[in-house]
C-alpha positions, 0 to 999 in steps of 0.5 A: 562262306567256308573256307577249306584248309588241307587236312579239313573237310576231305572230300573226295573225288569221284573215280569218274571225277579223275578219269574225267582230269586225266581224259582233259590231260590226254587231250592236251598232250599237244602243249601250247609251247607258251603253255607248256614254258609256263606250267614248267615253272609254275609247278618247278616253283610250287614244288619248291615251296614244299620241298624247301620244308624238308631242305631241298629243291628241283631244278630240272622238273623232268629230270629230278623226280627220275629216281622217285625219292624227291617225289616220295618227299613232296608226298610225305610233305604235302600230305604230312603222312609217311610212305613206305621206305624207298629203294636205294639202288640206283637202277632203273627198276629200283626208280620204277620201284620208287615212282610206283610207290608214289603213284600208289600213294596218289591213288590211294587217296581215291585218284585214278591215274589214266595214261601216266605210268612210272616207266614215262616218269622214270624216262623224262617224259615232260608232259606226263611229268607235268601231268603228274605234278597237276592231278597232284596239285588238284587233289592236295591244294584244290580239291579241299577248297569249298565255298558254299557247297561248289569246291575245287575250281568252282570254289576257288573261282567264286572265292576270288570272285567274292574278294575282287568284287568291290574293285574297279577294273577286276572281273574274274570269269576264269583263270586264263584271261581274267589275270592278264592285267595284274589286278585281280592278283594285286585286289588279292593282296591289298582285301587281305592285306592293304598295307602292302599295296597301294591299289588306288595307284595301280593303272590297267595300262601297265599289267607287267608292272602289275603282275610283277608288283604281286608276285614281288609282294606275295614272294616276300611277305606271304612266303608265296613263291614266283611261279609265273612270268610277267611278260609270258602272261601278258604276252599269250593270248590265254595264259595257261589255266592250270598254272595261274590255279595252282598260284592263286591257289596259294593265295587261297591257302596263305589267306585262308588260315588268317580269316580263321584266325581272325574270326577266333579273335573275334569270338574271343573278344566277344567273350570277353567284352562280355565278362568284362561289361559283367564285371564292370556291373558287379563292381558298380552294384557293390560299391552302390550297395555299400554306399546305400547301406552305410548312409542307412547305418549312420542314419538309423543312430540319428533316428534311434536317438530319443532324447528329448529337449527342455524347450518347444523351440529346441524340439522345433529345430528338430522336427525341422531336422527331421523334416529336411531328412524326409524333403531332401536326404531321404528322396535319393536314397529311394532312388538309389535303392530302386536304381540297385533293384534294377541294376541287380536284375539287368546284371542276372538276366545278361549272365543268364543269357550268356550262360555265365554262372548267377551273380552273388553280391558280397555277404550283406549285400544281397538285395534281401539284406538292403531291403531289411535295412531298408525295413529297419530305417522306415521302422526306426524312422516311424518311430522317431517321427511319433516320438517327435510329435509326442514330446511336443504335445508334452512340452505343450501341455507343460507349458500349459500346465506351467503357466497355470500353475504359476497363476493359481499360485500367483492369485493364492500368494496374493490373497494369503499376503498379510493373512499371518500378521492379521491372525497375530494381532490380539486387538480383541483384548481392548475392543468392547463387546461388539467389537469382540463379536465382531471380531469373531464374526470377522474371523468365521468369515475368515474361515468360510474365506480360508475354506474355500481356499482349499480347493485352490491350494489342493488345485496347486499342489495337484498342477506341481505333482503333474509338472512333476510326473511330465518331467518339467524341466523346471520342476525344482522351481515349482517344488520350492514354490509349492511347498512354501504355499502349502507349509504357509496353509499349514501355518495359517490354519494353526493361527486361525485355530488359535485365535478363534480359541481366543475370541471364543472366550472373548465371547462370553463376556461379549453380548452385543454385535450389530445385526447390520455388520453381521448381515454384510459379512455374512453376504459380501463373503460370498459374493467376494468369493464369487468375484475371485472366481469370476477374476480367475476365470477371466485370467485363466488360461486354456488349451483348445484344438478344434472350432468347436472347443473354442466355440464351447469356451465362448458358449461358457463366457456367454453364460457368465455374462449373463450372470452378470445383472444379477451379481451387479443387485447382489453388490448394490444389495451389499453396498445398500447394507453398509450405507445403511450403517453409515446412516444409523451411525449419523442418526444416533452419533455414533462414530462412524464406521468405515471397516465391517467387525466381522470381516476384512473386506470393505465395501471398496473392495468390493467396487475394485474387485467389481471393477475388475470384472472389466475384463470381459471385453479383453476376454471377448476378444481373445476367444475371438482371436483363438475362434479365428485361429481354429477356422484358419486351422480348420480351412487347412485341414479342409485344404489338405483333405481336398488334395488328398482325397484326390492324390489318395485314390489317383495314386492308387488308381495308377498302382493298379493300373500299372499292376494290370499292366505288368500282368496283360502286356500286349503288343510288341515290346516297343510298344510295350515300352512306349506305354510304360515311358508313358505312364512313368512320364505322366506319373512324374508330370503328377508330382506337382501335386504331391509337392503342393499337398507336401506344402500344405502338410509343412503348414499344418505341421507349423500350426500344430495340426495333427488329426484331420477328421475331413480325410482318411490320408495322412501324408505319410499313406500318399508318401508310401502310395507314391514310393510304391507306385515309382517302384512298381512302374520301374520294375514293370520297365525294367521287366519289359527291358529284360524281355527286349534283352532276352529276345534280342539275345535269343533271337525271338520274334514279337510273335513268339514272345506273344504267344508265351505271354498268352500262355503264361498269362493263361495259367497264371493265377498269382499276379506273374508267378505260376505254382509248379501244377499250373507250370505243368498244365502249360507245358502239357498245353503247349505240346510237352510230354512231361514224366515226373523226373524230366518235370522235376528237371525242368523245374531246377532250372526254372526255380533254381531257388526252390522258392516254389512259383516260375516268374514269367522271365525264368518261363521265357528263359526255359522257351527259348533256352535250348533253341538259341544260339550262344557261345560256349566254353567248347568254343572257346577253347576251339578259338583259342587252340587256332590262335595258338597253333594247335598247341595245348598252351598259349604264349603271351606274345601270341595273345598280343599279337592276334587280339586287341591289346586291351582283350590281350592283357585281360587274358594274361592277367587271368590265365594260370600258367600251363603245368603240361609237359614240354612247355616254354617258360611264360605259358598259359592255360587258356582250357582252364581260363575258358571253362572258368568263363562259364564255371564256379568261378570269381570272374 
């Protein structure tokens, strides 16, 4: 309801209306003397609150407004406009003359005076006085009262009827009997003020007590003057109306401006609870920035860091480190950068409902500039991630490489050992011709052996010139080796130039050589070549990744074997050659022969060498074990595509899904966000699985499994897969949030909000975004008739960012923009002018005194000081301070 206060909401009262009062009063000419006992003081005491304004007072009603000036005063008073200066005289014409200018003043505010003239007012006369004093009162503290469209005595009634209704034993149905209790004036008091009266020990029995309690209460703390008499009231049958109208109009009056004042305390508070919660998210969404993007600057160095580890174990602790990073560190950071995201757009879309100016982050704390860090960190993060695998497969085939080196070597250094001191010896010089022949079969077949050595020392020096170029760690080491095998070959072909050169010439005086020994020379060469190959190849080393590699190195070992019959008759062959020597030598007495002229290998070493072929079991079962290996790796492989094939296309499905949804929302906003907390339930239900296919990713990592044909989703696609589903479905919530705000606040209904949503959904063909065409074939659609410079705009309003589409939210902002009800600077600066009396400043006490102590102290941290003139020290602007509410401003 509204009140009406003097000076506000003028209304005025029909000549008729007047005419009407006046008739009233000339029948009741004839006063009840109770009556008329009670209007006397009412209206002596009513007059009196207003005179005392200007320091005077009556005693006498009838005999002191004679002369006209003390009822000019109370005009001037009551009315707070001047009337034209009185006659000073003292004769009867000059307070006619008086009292003529005040009725003319009464009349000139649209009250016709019957019957009431300034000769009976002049003279005395009680009743016309009283008269007077009422169709005063009527138009200057009744008239203005209005409560839902009925005003004066209608307005006052219903107005004390609202207030005393939640009282027991109040029914007020006029101003006569309805207050003879007392407890109708006392419910008045405590719904207004119930620190004054204890009304729950007020009885109906005692109505003097009652009547007396009120006016007591109302004299002292309201500043309502005594105006009727407890026993007169409770002692006539009808108390005077107009007497108990004109103090329960003071009520109304002394009541009035406190509700008004309240309800601008309210409305200021409102304002202010809401910058105050605006502030509070800034100031969250900062610190949750800088957080984030100082955890992004002290991890991207870590990530940056590119220096490798001499040992597998060492890079192995830091694709640990690394893998931490993604399973613990790196999550709640996704979090919070989704959880920034959407506090962002939550603090936006309540400043752009409540008028307040865009939220603008701190230089480098855009939303933007923590998604290009966050860019930066996942670049920096792939990178490290390749690298890291790259250095192990390095350190692997160092280690490989290593290892075979150090074989070759060891196998060469072996063969070479005493091969200096043989080339030295000059045993030719007493050997007889067959001797010397000999020995210079023996030292070809040394060459053919050295030749064939080659191969391997070339093979040598490649493997260190490849350990060289992979930077192995201990390059140094394996340079030393190296190069003291290749000074010893170089060494080794000097002697054996030099003694071919010797038993060359040897040879001339040389004519006999047994066909026997050159024949075993000459084979068991190389089948003794073919024996150390076939050693090697037992001990070497190898490097597979796949079933089907290990199954070609048991292809290959099954091929050598097969081999093997046939080298086993070479060697019975070669050993049937030396038996033969032994033989002849027995049958012509020749001493007998356990070494071959032509060459250093014995038939013994043949059998040790033969002996060593035994390997082959121990070779059988290593490939074995490396076969069991890879199908181990195999079924991994097998199992993580399994999960994958179906996590891949499951999140996938989800992210289109959520898509559709984001773009097709229909049925009421709860509903809606029903669905959604749905699907987000079941998406977290989901991650289980990922935690399963993230498990079996660790074993593969653990094996050194890196490339599985069986599935085209790496674990990093199902990572991304997943982060951009979480962060589709909060963003679609957090619009449909935004939508519960915005209808809320505007006071939209399902209906309306569906209607905008078929409309946008209609024009738009970007997937929740409309280009500036389809924004104007929509508003034509929905009635608008739009010129270019009103389009153009609108558009400023709608794409403030010129970013050339119109979200669905800036759509449903511009619908409903200019039909909702909202606060604004105007207003406040109306709340805080009735707080302040009407003054152009504001004291601090006065804050404290009308607002919550916490809203109070608000205010008088932000407002400036008042620079207008005549004000007291101490006070504030509060125009400035309310425009900088919805201004450029840092609130």
């Amino acid at each position: 309801s509204q009140r009406g206060r003097p000076g506000t909401q003028h209304q005025h009262v029909s000549q008729l209306q007047y005419m009407e009062q006046e008739e009233d009063w000339d029948r009741d000419l004839l006063l009840d003397p109770a009556w008329e006992k009670q209007q006397r003081k009412t209206f002596t005491a009513w007059c009196n609150s207003h005179l005392r304004k200007a320091g005077t007072q009556i005693e006498n009603i009838e005999e002191d407004f004679r002369n006209g000036l003390k009822l000019m005063l109370l005009l001037e008073v009551i009315s707070g406009e001047r009337l034209p200066r009185p006659d000073k005289g003292k004769m009867r014409f000059h307070k006619i003359a008086n009292v003529n200018k005040a009725l003319d003043f009464i009349a000139s505010k649209g009250v016709k005076l019957v019957s009431i003239g300034a000769e009976e007012i002049v003279d005395g006369n009680l009743k016309m006085t009283l008269g007077m004093i009422w169709t005063i009162i009527l138009r200057f503290a009744i008239q203005d009262i209005s409560v839902e469209e009925t005003s004066a005595k209608e307005g006052l009634l219903l107005w004390c009827q609202r207030k005393t209704a939640p009282y027991r034993n109040v029914n007020v149905q006029n101003f006569h009997t309805s207050w003879k209790d007392g407890l109708a004036l006392c419910a008045l008091i405590h719904r207004h003020r119930p620190d004054l009266i204890d009304y729950a020990k007020l009885r109906k029995d005692d109505p003097v007590g009652n009547l007396n309690t009120a006016f007591e209460v109302a004299e002292k703390y309201l500043d309502i003057p005594k105006m009727l008499d407890a026993e007169d009231i409770v002692n006539t049958p009808k108390p005077d109306e107009k007497a108990v109208m004109t103090y329960v109009s003071c009520f109304y009056h002394a009541f009035a401006g406190a509700e008004q004042a309240e309800t601008a305390a309210n409305r200021i508070c409102k304002v202010l609870a809401v910058n105050q919660e605006n502030e509070k998210l800034m100031e969250e969404y900062e610190k949750l920035a800088s957080e984030l993007l100082e955890w992004i600057r002290r991890t991207v160095p870590w990530l940056e860091n590119r220096v490798g580890e001499p040992s597998m174990s060492a890079m192995q602790r830091k694709l640990e480190d690394f893998r931490d990073y993604r399973r613990l560190h790196k999550p709640p950071r996704v979090q919070e950068k989704c959880q920034l995201e959407i506090n962002f757009n939550t603090l936006q879309t309540k400043l752009r409902l409540s008028h307040r100016p865009a939220f603008m982050p701190s230089e480098g704390k855009l939303v933007s500039d923590i998604a290009n860090a966050w860019r930066g960190l996942e670049q920096v993060e792939k990178g490290y991630e390749d690298w890291l695998l790259s250095e192990i497969r390095r350190l692997q085939r160092l280690q490989h490489l290593a290892e075979k080196f150090r074989q070759k070597a060891s196998l060469h250094e072996a063969w070479t050992r005493g091969k200096e001191d043989m080339l030295s010896q000059r045993d030719y010089e007493s050997a007889s011709l067959q001797e010397v022949r000999a020995l210079l079969r023996r030292h070809e077949a040394f060459e053919s052996d050295l030749a064939a050595h080659q191969d391997r020392v070339e093979h040598i020096a490649a493997l260190a010139q490849e350990l060289n170029e992979l930077d192995y760690h201990e390059a140094a080491l394996v340079n030393s080796r190296c190069q003291a095998i290749c000074d010893q070959w170089d060494n080794l072909g000097t002697l054996t130039q030099k003694r071919r050169d010797a038993l060359e010439r040897m040879e001339k005086l040389l004519e006999t050589i047994d066909q026997l020994q050159l024949e075993f020379a000459r084979r068991a060469a190389p089948f003794n070549n073919w024996l150390d190959g076939a050693v090697e190849d037992l001990q070497d080393v190898w490097l597979v990744h796949s079933v089907e590699e290990t199954q070609s190195l048991l292809t290959a070992h099954e091929q050598f074997k097969a081999t093997l019959p046939e080298a086993d008759r070479e060697r019975g062959a070669i050993m049937g050659i030396q038996a033969e020597i032994q033989k002849i030598c027995q049958t012509y007495g020749l001493r007998p022969i356990t070494t071959c002229p032509y060459i250093s290998l014995s038939p013994q070493d043949i059998n040790n060498k033969w002996d060593k072929v035994s390997l082959v079991p121990s070779r059988d079962q290593t490939l074995q074990e490396e076969l069991a290996r890879q199908q181990v790796n195999e079924r991994l492989r097998r199992q993580f595509a399994a999960q994958a094939n179906a996590v891949g296309p499951w999140i996938q499905a989800k992210v289109e899904e959520v898509g559709r949804l984001a773009a097709g929302l229909i049925g009421s906003l709860e509903d809606q966000m029903a669905g959604l907390r749905q699907q987000e339930q079941n998406i977290i239900n989901y991650k289980s699985n990922i935690d399963r296919l993230e498990g079996d990713h660790q074993l593969l990592q653990e094996s050194l499994v890196f490339d599985n044909k069986h599935t085209v989703y790496s674990m990093e696609h199902i990572r991304v897969g997943w982060e951009q589903l979480l962060t589709s479905i909060a963003r679609t919530i957090n619009e449909v949030e935004n939508q519960v705000l915005t209808r809320d606040a505007k006071g939209l209904s399902q209906e309306q909000l569906n209607e905008f949503r078929a409309s946008f959904n209609h024009f738009d063909r970007r997937n929740g975004m409309m280009e500036p065409d389809d924004f104007r074939a929509c508003l034509i659609s929905m009635g608008y008739d739009l010129g270019e410079v009103e389009f153009a705009r609108i558009m400023t309003m709608v794409d403030p960012n010129a970013a050339g589409v119109v979200t669905f939210q800036a759509f449903i902002d511009f619908m409903t923009r200019e039909t909702a009800e909202t606060d604004t600077a105007e207003q406040v600066v109306a709340s805080f002018k009735i707080l302040a009396g009407d003054k152009k400043y504001i004291t601090a006490e006065e804050l404290r005194r009308e607002l919550p102590a916490e809203q109070a102290e608000y205010c008088i941290r932000r407002m400036v000081p008042y620079k207008g003139p005549g004000a007291p020290a101490g006070a504030l602007d509060y125009v400035a301070f309310s425009s900088a509410l919805y201004g450029e401003s840092d609130l």
